[in-house]
LUMGU-654855 format. One record per residue (C-alpha): residue in one letter; y negated, z, x. Coordinates in steps of 0.2 Angstrom, whole numbers, padded with zeros to 4 digits, always signed. Layout:
<atoms>
AYZX ...
</atoms>
This chain:
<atoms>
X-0194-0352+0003 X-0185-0369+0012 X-0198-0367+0025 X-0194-0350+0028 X-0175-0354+0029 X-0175-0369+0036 X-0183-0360+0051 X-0171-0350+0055 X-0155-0352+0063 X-0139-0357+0056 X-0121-0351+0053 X-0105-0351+0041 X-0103-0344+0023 X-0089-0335+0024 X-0075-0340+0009 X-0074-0320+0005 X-0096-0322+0003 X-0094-0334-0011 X-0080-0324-0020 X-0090-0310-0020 X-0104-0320-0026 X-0092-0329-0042 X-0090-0309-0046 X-0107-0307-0045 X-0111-0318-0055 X-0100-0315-0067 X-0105-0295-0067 X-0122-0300-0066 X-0127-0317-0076 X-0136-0331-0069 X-0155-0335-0071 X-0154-0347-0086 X-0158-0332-0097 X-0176-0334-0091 X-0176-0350-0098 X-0183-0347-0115 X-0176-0343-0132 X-0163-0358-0139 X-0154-0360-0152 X-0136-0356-0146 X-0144-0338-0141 X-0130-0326-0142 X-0136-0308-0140 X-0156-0305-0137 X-0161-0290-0124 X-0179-0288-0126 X-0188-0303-0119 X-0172-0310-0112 X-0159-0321-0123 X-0139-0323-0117 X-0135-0338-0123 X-0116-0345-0128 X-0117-0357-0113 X-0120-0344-0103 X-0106-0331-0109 X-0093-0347-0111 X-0096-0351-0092 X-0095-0333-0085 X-0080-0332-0096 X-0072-0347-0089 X-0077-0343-0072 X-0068-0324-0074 X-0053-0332-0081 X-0051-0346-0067 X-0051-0330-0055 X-0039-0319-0064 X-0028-0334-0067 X-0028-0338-0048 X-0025-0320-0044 X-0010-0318-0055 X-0003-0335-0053 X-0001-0338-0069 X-0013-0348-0082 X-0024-0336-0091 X-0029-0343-0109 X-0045-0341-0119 X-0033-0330-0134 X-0027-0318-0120 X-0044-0313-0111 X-0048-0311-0131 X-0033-0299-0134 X-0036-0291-0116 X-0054-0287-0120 X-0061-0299-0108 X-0075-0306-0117 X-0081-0291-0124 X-0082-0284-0107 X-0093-0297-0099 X-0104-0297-0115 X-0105-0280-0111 X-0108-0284-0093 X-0121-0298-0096 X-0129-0286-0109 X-0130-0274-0096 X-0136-0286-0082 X-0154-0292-0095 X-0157-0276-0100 X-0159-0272-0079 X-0170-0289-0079 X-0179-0284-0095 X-0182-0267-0085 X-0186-0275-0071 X-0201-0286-0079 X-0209-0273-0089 X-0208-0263-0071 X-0217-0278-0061 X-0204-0278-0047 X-0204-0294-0037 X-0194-0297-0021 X-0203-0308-0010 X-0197-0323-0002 X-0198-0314+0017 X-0187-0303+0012 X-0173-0313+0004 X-0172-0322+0019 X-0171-0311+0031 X-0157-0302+0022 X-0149-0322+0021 X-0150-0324+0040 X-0145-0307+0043 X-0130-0306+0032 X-0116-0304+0042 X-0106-0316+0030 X-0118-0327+0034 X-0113-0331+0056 X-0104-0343+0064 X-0093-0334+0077 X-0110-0334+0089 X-0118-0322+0076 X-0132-0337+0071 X-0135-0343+0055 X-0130-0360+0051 X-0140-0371+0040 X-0131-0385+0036 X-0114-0374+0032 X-0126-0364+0020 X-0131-0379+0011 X-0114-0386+0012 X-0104-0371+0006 X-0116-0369-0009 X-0114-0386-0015 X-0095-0385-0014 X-0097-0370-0027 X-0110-0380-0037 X-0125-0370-0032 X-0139-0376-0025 X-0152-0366-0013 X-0164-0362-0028 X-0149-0355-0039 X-0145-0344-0026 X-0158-0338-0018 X-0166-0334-0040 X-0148-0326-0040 X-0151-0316-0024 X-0169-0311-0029 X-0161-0306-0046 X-0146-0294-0038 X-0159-0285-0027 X-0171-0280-0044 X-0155-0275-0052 X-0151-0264-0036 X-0166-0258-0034 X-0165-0251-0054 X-0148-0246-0054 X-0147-0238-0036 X-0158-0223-0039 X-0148-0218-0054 X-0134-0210-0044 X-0140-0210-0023 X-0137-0194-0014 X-0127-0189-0028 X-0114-0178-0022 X-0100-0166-0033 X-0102-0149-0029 X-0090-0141-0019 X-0082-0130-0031 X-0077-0144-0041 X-0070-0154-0027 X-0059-0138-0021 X-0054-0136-0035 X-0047-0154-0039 X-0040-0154-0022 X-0030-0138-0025 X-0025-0143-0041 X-0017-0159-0034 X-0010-0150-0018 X-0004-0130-0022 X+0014-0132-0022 X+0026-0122-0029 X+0045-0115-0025 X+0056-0110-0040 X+0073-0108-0047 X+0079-0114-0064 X+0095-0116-0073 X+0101-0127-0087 X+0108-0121-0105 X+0126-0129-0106 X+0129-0136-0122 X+0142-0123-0126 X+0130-0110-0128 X+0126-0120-0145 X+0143-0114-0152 X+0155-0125-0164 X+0142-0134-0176 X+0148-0135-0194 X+0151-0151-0202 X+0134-0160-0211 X+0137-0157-0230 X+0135-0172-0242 X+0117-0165-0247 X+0112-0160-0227 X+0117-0180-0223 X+0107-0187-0238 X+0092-0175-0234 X+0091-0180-0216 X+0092-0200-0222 X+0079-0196-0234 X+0066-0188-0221 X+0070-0201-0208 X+0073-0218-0217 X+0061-0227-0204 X+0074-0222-0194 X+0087-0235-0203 X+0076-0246-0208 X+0078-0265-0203 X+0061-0275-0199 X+0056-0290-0207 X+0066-0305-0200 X+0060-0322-0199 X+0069-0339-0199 X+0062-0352-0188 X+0063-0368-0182 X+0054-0375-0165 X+0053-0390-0158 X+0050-0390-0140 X+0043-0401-0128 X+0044-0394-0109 X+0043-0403-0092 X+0061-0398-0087 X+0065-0410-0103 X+0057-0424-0099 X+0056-0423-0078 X+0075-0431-0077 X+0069-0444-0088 X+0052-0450-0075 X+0054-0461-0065 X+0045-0467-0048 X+0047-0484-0039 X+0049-0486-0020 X+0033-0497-0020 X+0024-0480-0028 X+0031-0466-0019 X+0025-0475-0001 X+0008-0478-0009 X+0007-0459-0013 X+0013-0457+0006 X+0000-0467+0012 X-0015-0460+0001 X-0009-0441+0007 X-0004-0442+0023 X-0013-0429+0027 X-0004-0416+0016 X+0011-0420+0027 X+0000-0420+0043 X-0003-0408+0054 X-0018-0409+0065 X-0021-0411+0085 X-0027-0391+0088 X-0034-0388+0107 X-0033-0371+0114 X-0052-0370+0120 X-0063-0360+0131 X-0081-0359+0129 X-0099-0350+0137 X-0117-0354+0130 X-0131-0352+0141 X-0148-0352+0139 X-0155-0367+0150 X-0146-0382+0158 X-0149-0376+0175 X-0138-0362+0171 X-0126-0371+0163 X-0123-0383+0178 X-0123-0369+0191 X-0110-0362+0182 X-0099-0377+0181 X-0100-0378+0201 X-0092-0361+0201 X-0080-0367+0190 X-0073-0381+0197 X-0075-0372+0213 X-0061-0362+0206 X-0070-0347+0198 X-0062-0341+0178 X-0070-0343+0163 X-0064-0323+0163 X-0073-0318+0177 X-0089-0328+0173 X-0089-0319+0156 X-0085-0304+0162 X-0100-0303+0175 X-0109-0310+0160 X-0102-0295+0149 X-0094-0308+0136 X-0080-0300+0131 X-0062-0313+0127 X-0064-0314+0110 X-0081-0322+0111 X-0078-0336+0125 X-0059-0338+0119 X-0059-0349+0104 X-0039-0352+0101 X-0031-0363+0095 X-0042-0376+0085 X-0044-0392+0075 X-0056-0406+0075 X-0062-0397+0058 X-0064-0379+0066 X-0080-0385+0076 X-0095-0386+0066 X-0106-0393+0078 X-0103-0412+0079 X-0107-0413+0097 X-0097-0400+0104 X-0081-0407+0094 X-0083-0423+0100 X-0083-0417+0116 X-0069-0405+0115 X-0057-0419+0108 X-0063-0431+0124 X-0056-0420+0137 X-0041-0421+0145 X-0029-0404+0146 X-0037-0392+0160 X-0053-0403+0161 X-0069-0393+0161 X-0086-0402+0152 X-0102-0408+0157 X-0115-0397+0150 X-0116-0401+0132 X-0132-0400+0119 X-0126-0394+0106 X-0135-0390+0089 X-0137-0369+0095 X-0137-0367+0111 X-0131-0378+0130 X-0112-0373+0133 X-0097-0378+0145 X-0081-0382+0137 X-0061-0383+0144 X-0049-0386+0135 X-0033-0376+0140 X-0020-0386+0131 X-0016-0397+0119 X-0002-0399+0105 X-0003-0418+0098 X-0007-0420+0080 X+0010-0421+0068 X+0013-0433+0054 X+0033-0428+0046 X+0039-0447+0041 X+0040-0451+0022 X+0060-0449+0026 X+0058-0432+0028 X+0047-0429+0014 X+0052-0440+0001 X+0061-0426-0011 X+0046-0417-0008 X+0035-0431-0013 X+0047-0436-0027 X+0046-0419-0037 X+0027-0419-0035 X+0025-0437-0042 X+0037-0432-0054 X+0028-0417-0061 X+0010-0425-0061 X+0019-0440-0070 X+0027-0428-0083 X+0010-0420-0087 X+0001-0435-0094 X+0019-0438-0102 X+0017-0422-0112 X-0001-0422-0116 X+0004-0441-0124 X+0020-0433-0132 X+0007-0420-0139 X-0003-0432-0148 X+0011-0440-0156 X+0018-0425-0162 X+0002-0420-0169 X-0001-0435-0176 X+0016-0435-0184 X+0013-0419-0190 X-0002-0424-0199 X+0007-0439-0208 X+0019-0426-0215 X+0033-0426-0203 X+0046-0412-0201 X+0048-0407-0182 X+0067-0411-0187 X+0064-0429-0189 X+0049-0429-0174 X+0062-0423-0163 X+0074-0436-0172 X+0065-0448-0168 X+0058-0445-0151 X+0071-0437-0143 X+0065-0420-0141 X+0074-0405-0140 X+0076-0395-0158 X+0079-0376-0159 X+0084-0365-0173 X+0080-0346-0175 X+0092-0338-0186 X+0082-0320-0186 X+0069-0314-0175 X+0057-0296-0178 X+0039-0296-0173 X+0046-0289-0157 X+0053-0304-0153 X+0071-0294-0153 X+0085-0302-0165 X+0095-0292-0178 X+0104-0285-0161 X+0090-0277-0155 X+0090-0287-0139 X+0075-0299-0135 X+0079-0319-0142 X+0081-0325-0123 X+0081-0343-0124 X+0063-0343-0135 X+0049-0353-0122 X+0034-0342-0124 X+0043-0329-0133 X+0030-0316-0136 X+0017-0331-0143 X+0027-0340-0153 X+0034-0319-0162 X+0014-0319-0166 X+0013-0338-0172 X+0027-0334-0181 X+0022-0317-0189 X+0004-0321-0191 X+0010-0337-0201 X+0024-0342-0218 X+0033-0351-0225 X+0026-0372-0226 X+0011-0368-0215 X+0006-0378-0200 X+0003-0370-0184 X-0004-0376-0169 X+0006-0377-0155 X+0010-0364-0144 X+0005-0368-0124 X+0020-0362-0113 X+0016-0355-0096 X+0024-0370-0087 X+0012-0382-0095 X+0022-0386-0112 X+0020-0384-0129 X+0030-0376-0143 X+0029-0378-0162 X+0034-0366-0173 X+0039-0368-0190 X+0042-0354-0202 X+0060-0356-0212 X+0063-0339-0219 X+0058-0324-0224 X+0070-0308-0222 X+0060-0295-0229 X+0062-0275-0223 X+0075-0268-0227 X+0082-0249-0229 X+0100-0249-0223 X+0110-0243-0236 X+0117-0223-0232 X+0135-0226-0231 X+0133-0242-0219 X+0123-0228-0207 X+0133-0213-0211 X+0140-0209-0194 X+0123-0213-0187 X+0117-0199-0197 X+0128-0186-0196 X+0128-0187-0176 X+0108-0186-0176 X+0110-0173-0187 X+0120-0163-0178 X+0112-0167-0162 X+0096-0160-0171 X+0107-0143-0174 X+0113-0140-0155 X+0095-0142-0150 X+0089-0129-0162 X+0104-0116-0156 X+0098-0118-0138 X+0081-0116-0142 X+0085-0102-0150 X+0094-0096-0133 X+0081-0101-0123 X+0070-0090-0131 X+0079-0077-0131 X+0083-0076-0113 X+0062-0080-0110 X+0062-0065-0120 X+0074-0056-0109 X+0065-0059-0092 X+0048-0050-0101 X+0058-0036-0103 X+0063-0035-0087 X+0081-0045-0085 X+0082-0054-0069 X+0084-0072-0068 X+0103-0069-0059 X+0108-0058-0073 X+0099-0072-0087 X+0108-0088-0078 X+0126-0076-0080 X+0126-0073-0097 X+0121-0090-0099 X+0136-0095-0086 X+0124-0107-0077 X+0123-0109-0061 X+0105-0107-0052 X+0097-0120-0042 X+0083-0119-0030 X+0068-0131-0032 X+0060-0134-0014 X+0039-0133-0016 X+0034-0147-0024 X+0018-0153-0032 X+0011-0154-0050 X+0018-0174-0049 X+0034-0171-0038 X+0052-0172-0047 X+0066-0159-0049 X+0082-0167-0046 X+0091-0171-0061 X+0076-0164-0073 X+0063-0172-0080 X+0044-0170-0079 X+0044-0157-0092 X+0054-0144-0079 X+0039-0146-0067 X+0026-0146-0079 X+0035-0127-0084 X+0036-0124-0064 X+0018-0123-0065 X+0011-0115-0081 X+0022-0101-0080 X+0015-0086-0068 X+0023-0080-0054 X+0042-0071-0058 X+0041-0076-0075 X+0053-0085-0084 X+0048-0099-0094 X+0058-0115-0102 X+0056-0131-0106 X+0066-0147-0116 X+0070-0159-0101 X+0072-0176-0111 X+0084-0182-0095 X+0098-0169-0099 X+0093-0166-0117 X+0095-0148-0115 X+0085-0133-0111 X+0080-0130-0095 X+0076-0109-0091 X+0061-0108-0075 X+0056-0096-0064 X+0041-0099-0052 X+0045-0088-0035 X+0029-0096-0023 X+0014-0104-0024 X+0005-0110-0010 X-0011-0113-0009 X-0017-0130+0002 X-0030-0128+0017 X-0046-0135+0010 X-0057-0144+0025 X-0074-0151+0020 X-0069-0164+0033 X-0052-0169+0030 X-0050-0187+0022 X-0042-0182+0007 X-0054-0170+0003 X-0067-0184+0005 X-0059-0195-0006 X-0058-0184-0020 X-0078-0181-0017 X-0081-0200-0015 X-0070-0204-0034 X-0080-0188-0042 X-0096-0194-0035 X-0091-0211-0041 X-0087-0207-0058 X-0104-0195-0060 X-0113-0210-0054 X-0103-0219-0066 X-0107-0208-0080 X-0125-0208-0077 X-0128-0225-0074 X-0120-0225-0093 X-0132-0214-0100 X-0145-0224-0091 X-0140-0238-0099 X-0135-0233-0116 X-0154-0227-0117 X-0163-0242-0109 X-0153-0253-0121 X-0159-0243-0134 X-0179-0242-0130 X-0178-0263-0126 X-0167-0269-0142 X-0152-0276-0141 X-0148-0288-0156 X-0132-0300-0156 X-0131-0316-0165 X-0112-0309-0177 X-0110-0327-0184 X-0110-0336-0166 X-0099-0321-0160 X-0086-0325-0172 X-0087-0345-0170 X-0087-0340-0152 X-0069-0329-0155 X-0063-0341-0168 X-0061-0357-0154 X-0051-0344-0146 X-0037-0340-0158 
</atoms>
């Protein structure tokens, strides 16, 4: 297999290539499953063992990209409480039971083939479209793989492929299905619709004593106070100790000096460049060019369009090939090269212009510097505070005489729900790590030690808890008004509903909706054509959802939640949409039905493979797996 590649050309992997490949991965597993059963073996397909390292390292790996995506530090409890570990057990599961097929199948790639579709891959070239070796080998070590991890990877993606991609190719929805999805989601519709006033209702008696205590009775959850809980937290953030770090002068201009290059920016040359095939050629060429003949009309007579002989703007870093860089950055501005040698292929260089490399003085960067010193500084300080703290903690000290005693900021909790709301029913604000800390706090009681809770911003949080307020039902006279306003709310809508069935019943025996909206004393609005998710003006959802189940010049109704009243409907049009097999909506709707039919099968597929090869999972390393997670 390194002959074979080492024979070919060479060119870049593209950054995208390797993300693609970390998801892989991750969907996928890696080849240590072949490597014979151990004792950390976490689920068993078949022949082929998933081991704990294996799942703990795709894990990581998942979490690192979900963390950089959302910029924010994804923990090990969250992917738990998200599901994230079950899905790529469920993935790697998936991924062996493919392999396991794949072995008792016989299928084998051979090494031909997986490196012609290496040097092939587009992802693969350098802008001249030619593989690049040393990239290649340079790019996988930077992602800690080496040639024989990838190309087992590579070998082991195209047997999956090769299984999985039967299961659902050529498959296509049928076009009565896809016509009528797209209807559904394009008919519009045209209506009118009126709203009950509340004065329809009519004057609502006064709740007696037994109608106040019955409703209290039937909705007590209604009045009921959660379980508060007293706590104290002892805090420890970077914003509290970052004032308190300080950086000398002799410091800060070493850090200067060691990252200059952060504060850099780099000569960049605007080049131009054509390869030819032979010396002779190349040296011809530059004749014509010094004679005063373009690099554009040499590459268009060549057919070389701009964007191949055009490199832009580029660093000493941008050119791969040693040779060619160095002659680049030799050349004075509008100087065309000698012919160079370079690693691919004989080229003539010029450089266009030039814009001299940058470095902002550590004047002007100094606050800048300062803060990241600062926060690198503050780190370690909290990591060290940590320790203490814990270690305090373990001699028997209260966080009130740890924060005493180190200076640390102390915070009381008079009441706070599992909601993380306080006896006010608004959210605790100035709680670090709120939502964390309500479940340390709730999962835990009074005199117990918790772990600290990590903040989002690197810091940590203890939470002690103090008190217990259990639940409470609040008593019927402190709730009275309460009552007797749901109450009567609970009347009006069931007068109106009343009405509003009424007047339904009127327009099926032949009322018009002009004479219906008058006796209501309502005035009639007009609803342009809409969609099955467009909005009415002032109503809710519920008024469009009764726009389309009603038929045509028949009055419906509905309770609009937005007005809290009844809202009487009468569909006048419906239009159906213009269905073209060609149009691009209607091919995305046949491309997600065909996906999730493809989808559905490759399930089935699965369930039953899964099911003929055995699938057994180790429960106790599970849970010691979950349990350094919580």
């Amino acid at each position: 297999m390194l002959t074979t590649l080492r024979g070919k050309a060479a060119g870049w992997v593209a950054k995208g290539f390797i993300v693609l490949l970390g998801v892989s991965f991750a969907a996928w597993g890696v080849s240590d499953i072949f490597t014979g059963r151990r004792n950390d073996v976490l689920v068993t397909v078949g022949d082929h063992d998933i081991t704990s390292e294996l799942f703990s390292g795709v894990l990581n790996r998942r979490l690192k990209i979900l963390s950089e995506q959302t910029g924010q530090a994804l923990t090990l409890e969250q992917a738990r409480q998200f599901g994230i570990d079950r899905q790529i057990l469920g993935e790697l599961v998936q991924g062996a039971a493919l392999d396991e097929q794949g072995d008792r199948l016989r299928l084998a790639i051979p090494d031909s083939e997986i490196a012609r579709r290496i040097v092939a891959s587009p992802s693969f070239h350098n802008a001249q479209g030619v593989f690049d070796r040393d990239r290649f080998e340079h790019l996988l070590a930077a992602n800690g793989l080496s040639e024989a991890d990838f190309v087992r990877s590579e070998r082991m993606r195209l047997i999956r492929v090769s299984l999985a991609s039967p299961i659902d190719q050529h498959l296509e929805a049928p076009e009565t299905l896809i016509k009528a999805v797209y209807d559904h989601d394009h008919q519009t519709r045209s209506g009118q619709y009126f709203v009950l006033p509340d004065s329809l209702a009519g004057p609502l008696p006064a709740p007696s004593d037994a109608d106040v205590q019955s409703w209290y009775d039937l909705h007590k959850g209604a009045y009921t106070m959660p379980q508060f809980r007293n706590l104290t937290l002892l805090s420890l953030r970077p914003d509290d100790l970052i004032d308190t770090i300080e950086i000398s002068d002799h410091n800060l201009k070493q850090a200067y000096d060691t990252r200059k290059s952060q504060f850099s920016t780099p000569e960049k040359r605007q080049v131009l460049y054509l390869s030819f095939q032979t010396e002779q050629d190349a040296v011809a060429a530059r004749k014509r060019l010094v004679s005063g003949a373009s690099f554009a009309d040499m590459a268009k007579a060549r057919g070389v369009s701009r964007a191949d002989y055009d490199l832009g703007w580029v660093t000493r870093d941008d050119i791969a090939d040693e040779v060619l860089g160095a002659t680049v950055f030799s050349l004075a501005k509008g100087q065309i090269s000698e012919p160079v040698k370079g690693t691919l292929s004989i080229a003539l260089v010029k450089v266009e212009d030039i814009k001299p490399a940058l470095v902002q003085p550590l004047t002007q960067v100094r606050d800048e510097l300062l803060g990241e010193l600062k926060r690198e500084r503050v780190r370690d300080e909290i990591l060290d505070l940590r320790d203490r703290i814990e270690d305090r903690r373990a001699d028997g000290s209260t966080l009130a005489e740890i924060a005493r005693d180190l200076d640390l900021r102390l915070m009381t909790v008079d009441a706070i729900d599992g909601s993380g709301s306080g006896p006010d029913g608004h959210p605790v604000a100035s709680i670090p790590a709120r939502a964390k800390v309500t479940e340390v706090a709730f999962a835990s009681d009074i005199g117990v030690e918790n772990d600290p809770v990590e903040t989002p911003d690197g810091g940590f949080v203890w939470v002690d808890v103090v008190g217990v307020t259990p639940q409470t039902l609040k008593p019927l006279d402190q709730v009275r008004d309460e009552v007797m306003r749901q109450w009567r709310d609970e009347q009006k809508r069931e007068a109106l509903k009343k009405m509003a069935d009424q007047f339904v019943k009127d327009g099926a025996d032949g009322a018009d909706f002009v004479s219906l909206a008058h006796a209501a004393g309502a005035e009639i609005k007009q609803t342009g054509p809409i969609t099955r998710t467009g909005m009415i003006e002032g109503l809710g959802a519920s008024a469009v959802n009764a726009l389309f189940s009603s038929a045509l010049d028949h009055v419906t109704s509905a309770y609009d939640d937005s007005s809290g009243t009844y809202v009487l409907v009468e569909p006048t049009k419906a239009d159906e949409p213009v269905f073209s097999r060609d149009s691009d909506g209607v091919k995305d709707i046949a491309q997600r039905l065909a996906a999730g039919m493809g989808n559905d099968l490759f399930g089935h597929y699965q369930k039953d493979l899964q099911t003929r090869i055995g699938v057994s999972l180790n429960s106790r390393l599970w849970r010691r797996l979950n349990d350094r997670t919580s």
